[in-house]
Backbone as CSV, one residue per row, in Angstrom:
resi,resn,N_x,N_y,N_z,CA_x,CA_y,CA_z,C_x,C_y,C_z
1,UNK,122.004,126.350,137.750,122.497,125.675,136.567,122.365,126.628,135.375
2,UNK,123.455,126.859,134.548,123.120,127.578,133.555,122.829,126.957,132.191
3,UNK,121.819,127.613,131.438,122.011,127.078,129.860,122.511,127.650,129.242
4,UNK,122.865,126.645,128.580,123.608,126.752,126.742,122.823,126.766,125.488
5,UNK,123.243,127.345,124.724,122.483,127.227,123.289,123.244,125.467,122.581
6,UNK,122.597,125.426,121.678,123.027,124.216,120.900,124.752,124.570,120.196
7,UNK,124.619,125.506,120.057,126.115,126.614,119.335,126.924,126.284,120.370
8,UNK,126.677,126.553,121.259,127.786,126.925,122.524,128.357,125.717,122.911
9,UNK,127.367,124.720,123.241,127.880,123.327,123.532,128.449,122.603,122.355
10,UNK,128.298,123.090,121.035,129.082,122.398,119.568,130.491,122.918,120.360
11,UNK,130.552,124.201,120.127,131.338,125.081,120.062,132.688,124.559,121.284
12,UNK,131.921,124.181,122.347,132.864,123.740,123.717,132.935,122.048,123.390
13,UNK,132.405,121.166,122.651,132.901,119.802,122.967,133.264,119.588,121.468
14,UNK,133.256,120.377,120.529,133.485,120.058,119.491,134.691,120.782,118.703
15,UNK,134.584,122.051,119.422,135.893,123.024,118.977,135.436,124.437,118.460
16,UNK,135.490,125.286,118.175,134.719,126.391,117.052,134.767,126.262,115.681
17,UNK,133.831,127.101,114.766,133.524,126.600,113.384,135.153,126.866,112.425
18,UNK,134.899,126.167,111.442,136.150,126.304,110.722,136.886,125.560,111.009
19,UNK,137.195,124.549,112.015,138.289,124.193,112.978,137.911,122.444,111.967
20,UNK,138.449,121.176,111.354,138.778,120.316,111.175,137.440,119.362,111.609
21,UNK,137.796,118.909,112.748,136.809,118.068,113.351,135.466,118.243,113.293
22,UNK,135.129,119.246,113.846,134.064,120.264,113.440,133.214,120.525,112.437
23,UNK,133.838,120.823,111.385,133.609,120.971,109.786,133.188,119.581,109.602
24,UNK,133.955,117.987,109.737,133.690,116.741,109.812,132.521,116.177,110.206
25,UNK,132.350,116.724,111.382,131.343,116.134,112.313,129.966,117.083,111.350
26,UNK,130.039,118.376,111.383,129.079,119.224,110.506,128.322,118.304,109.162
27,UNK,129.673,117.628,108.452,129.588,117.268,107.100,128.528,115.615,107.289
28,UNK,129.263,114.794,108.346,129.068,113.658,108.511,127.125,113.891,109.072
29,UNK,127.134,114.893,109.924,125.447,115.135,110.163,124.926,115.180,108.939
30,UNK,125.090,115.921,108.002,124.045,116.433,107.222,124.095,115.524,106.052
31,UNK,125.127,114.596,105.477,125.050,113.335,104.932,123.838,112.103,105.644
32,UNK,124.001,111.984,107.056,123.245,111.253,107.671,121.688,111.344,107.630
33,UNK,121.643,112.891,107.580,120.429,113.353,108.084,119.659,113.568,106.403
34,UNK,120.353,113.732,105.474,119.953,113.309,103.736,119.816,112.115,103.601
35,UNK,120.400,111.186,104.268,119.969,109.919,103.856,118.593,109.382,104.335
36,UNK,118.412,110.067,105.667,117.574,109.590,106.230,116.251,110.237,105.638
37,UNK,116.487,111.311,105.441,115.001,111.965,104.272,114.657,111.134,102.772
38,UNK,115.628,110.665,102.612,115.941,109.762,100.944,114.635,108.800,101.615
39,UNK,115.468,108.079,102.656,114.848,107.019,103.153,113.108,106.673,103.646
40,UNK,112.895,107.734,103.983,111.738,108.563,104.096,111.317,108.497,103.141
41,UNK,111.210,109.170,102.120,110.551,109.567,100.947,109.845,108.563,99.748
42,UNK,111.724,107.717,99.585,111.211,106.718,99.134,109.805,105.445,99.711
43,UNK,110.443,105.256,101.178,109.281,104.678,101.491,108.074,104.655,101.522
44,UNK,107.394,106.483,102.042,106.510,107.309,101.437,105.618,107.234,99.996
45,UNK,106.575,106.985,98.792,105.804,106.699,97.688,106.085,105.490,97.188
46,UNK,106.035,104.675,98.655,106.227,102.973,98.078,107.422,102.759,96.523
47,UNK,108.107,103.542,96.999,109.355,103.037,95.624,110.243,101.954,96.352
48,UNK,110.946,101.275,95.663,112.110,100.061,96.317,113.201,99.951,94.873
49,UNK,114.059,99.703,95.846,115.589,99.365,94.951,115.885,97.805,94.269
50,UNK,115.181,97.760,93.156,115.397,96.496,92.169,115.669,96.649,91.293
């Protein structure tokens, strides 16, 4: 069985960089993955949305 890097398998089910979908899927992670630190943080120093 061979391995892949994390690159390689983006790269084969997702397309290569630059490419539309890609760039999307890139954008849509790192929105997700900011929210989820927000989410974190706030909870962390007991802040809440009122």
């Amino acid at each position: 069985m061979k391995l892949l890097s994390l690159r390689q398998l983006k790269d084969k089910h997702l397309g290569e960089v630059e490419i539309i979908e890609r760039d999307k899927y890139e954008f849509d992670l790192k929105i997700e993955i900011l929210g989820d630190m927000i989410k974190y943080l706030r909870k962390e120093r007991k802040l809440t949305q009122q």
